[in-house]
Backbone as JSON Lines, residues from 0, in Angstrom:
{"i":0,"aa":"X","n":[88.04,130.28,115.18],"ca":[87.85,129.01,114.53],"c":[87.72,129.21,113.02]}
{"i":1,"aa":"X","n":[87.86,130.04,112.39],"ca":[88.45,130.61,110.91],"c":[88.6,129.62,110.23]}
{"i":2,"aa":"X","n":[89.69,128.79,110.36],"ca":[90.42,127.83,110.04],"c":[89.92,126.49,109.61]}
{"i":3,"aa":"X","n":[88.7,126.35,110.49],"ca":[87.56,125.17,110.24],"c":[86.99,125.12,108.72]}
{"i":4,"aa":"X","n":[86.68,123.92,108.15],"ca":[85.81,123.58,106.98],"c":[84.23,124.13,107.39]}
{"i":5,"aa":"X","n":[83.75,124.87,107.3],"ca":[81.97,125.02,108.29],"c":[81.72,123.52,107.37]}
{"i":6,"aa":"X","n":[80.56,123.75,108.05],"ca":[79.62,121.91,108.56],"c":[79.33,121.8,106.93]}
{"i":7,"aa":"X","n":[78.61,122.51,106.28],"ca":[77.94,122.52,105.29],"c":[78.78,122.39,103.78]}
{"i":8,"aa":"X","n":[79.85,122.65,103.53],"ca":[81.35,121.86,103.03],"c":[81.57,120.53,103.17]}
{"i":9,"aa":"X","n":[81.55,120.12,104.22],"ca":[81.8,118.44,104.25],"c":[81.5,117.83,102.78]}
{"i":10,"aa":"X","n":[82.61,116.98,102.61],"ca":[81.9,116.36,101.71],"c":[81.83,114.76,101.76]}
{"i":11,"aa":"X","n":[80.83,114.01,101.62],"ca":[81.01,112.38,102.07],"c":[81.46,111.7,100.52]}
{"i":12,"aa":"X","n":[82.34,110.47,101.05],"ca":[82.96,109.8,99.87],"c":[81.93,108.63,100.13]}
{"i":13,"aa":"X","n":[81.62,107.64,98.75],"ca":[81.36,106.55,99.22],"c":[82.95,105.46,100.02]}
{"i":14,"aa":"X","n":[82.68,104.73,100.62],"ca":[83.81,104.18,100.81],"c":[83.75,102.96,100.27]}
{"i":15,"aa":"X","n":[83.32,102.46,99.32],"ca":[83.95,101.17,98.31],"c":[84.25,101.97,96.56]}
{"i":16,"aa":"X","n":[83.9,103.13,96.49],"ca":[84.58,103.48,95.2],"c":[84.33,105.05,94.94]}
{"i":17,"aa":"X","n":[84.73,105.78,96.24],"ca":[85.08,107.0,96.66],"c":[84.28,108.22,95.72]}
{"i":18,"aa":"X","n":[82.88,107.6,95.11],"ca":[81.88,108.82,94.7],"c":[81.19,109.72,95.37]}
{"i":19,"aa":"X","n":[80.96,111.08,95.5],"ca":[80.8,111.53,95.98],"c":[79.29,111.47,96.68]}
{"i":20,"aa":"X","n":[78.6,111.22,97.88],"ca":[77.11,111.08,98.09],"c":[76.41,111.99,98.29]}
{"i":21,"aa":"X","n":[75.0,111.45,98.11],"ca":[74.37,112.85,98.29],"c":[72.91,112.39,98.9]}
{"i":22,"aa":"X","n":[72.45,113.3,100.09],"ca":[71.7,113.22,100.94],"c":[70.31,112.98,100.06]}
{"i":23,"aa":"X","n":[69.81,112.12,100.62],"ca":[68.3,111.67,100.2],"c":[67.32,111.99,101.59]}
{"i":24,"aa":"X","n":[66.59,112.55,101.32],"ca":[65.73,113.37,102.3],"c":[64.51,113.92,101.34]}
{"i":25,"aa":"X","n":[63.32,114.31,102.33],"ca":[62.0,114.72,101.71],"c":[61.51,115.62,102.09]}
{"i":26,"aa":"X","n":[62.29,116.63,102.28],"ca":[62.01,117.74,102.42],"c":[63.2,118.83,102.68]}
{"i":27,"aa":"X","n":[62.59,120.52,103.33],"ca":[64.1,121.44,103.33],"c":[64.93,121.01,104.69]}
{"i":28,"aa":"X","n":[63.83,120.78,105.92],"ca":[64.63,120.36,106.88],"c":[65.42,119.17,107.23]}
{"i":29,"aa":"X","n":[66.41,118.61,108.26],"ca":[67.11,117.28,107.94],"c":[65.83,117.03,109.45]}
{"i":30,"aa":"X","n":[65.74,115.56,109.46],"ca":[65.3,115.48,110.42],"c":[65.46,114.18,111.45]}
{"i":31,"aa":"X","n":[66.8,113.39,110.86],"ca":[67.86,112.87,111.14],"c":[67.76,110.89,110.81]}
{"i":32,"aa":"X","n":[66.92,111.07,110.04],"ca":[66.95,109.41,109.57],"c":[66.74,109.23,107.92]}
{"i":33,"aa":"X","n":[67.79,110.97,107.6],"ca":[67.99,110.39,105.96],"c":[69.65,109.76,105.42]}
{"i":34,"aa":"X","n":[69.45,109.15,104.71],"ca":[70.11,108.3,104.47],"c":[71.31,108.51,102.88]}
{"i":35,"aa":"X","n":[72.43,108.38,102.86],"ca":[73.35,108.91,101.81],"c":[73.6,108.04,100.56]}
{"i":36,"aa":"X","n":[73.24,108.49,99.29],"ca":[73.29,107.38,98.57],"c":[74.24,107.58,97.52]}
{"i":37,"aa":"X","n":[74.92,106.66,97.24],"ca":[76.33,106.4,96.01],"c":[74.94,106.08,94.58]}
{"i":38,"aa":"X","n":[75.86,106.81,93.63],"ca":[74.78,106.42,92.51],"c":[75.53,105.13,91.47]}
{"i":39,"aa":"X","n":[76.53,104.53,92.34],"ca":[76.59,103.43,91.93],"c":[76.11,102.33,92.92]}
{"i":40,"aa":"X","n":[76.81,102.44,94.03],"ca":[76.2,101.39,95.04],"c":[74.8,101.32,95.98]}
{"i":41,"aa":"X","n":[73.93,102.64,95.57],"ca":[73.04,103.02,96.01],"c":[73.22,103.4,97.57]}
{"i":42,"aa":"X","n":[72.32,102.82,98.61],"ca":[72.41,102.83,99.8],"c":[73.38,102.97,100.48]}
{"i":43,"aa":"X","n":[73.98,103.66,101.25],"ca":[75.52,103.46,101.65],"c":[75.61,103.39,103.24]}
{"i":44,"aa":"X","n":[75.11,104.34,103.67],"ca":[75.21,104.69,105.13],"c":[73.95,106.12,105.6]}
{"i":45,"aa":"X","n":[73.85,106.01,106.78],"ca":[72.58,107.12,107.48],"c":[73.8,108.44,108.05]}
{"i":46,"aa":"X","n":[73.1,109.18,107.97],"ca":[73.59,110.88,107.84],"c":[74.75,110.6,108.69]}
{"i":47,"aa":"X","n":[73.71,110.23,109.87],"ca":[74.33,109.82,111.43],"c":[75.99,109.43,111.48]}
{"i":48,"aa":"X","n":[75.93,108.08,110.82],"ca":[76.87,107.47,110.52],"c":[78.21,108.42,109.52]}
{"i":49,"aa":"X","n":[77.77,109.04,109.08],"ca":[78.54,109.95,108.28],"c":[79.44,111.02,109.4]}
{"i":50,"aa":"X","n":[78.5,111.33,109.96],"ca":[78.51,112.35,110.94],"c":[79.64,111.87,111.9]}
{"i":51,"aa":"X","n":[79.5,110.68,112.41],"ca":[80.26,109.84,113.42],"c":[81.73,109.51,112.64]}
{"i":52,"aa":"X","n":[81.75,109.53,112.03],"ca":[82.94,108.8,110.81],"c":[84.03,110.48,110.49]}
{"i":53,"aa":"X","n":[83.34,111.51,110.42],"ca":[84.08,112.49,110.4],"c":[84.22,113.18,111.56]}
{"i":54,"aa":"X","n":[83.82,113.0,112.71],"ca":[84.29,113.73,113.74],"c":[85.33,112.59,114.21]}
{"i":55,"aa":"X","n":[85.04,110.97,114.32],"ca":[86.34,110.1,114.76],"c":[87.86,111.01,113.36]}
{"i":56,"aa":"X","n":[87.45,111.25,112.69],"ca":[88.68,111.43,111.71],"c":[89.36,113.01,111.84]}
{"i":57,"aa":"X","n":[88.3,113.62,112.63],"ca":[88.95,115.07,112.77],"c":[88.41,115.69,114.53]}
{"i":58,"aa":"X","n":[88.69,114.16,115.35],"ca":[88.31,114.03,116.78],"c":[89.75,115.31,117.45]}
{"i":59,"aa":"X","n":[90.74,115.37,116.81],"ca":[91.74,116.27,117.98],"c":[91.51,117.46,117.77]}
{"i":60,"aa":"X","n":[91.5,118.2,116.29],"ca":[91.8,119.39,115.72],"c":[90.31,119.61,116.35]}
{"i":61,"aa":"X","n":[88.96,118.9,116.37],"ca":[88.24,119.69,117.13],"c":[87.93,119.81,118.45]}
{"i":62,"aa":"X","n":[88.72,119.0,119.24],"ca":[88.5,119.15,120.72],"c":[89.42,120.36,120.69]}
{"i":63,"aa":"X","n":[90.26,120.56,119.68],"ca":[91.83,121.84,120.06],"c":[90.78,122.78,119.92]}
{"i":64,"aa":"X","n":[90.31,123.05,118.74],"ca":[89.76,124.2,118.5],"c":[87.96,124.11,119.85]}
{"i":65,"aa":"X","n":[88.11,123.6,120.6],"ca":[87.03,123.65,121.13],"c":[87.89,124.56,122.52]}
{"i":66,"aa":"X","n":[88.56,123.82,122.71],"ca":[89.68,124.47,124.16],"c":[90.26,125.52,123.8]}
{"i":67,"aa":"X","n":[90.6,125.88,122.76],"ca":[90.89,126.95,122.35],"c":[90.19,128.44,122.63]}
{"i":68,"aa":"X","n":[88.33,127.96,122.03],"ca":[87.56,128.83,122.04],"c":[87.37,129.38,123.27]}
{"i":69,"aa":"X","n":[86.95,127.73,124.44],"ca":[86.99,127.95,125.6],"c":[87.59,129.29,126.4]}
{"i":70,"aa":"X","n":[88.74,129.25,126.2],"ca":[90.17,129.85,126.66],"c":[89.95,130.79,126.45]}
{"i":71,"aa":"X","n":[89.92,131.77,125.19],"ca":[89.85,132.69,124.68],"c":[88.39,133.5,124.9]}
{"i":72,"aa":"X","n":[87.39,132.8,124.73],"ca":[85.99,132.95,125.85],"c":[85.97,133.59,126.86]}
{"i":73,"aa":"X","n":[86.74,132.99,127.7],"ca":[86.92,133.07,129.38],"c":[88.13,134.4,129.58]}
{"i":74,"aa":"X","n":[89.03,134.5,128.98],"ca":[90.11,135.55,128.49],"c":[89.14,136.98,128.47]}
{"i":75,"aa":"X","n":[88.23,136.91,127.55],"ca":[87.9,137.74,127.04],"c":[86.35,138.53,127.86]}
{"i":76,"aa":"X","n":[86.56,137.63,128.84],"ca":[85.34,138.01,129.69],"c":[85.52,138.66,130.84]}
{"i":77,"aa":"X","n":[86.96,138.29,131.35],"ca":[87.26,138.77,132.27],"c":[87.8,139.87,131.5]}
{"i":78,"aa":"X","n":[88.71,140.45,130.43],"ca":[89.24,141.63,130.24],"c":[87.87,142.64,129.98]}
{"i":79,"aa":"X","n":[86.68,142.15,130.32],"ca":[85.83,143.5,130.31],"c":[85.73,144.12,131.81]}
C-alpha cells in the first residue's frame, strides 16, 4: 500500500472558497468532536464529516487496496 497518501497528509479544503482548514482541538490527542475551521468562514464542518467526505471520494482505490492487502496476506501465509 506504498502508493497511499498516509492519513496524516490529507489535506481538507474549505468547500465555499477552497482554504485550506485546520483542526481546532484542545489538546495532543483527537478525541473526535473537534471541529475544522476556514479562517474566513470560520466553522465549517466536524473532523468526522471530513473524514466521511474523503473516504466517499477515494471509496474504490481503498476497498482495491484493501483486497489487495487481503490477498497478498493470505498468499503469504500460506507460502510459509
Amino acid at each position: 500500500m506504498s502508493d497511499m497518501t498516509p492519513l496524516g497528509q490529507f489535506k481538507a479544503s474549505c468547500p465555499q472558497c477552497g482554504a485550506e482548514l485546520r483542526i481546532e482541538h484542545d489538546g495532543i490527542e483527537l478525541k473526535g468532536n473537534e471541529r475544522l475551521i476556514c479562517a474566513v468562514h470560520g466553522d465549517v464542518m466536524s473532523l468526522e464529516e471530513a473524514r466521511r467526505i474523503i473516504f466517499e471520494e477515494n471509496r474504490n482505490n481503498i476497498i482495491d487496496k484493501a483486497r489487495k492487502f487481503g490477498r497478498d496476506s493470505i498468499r503469504n501465509l500460506f507460502k510459509k
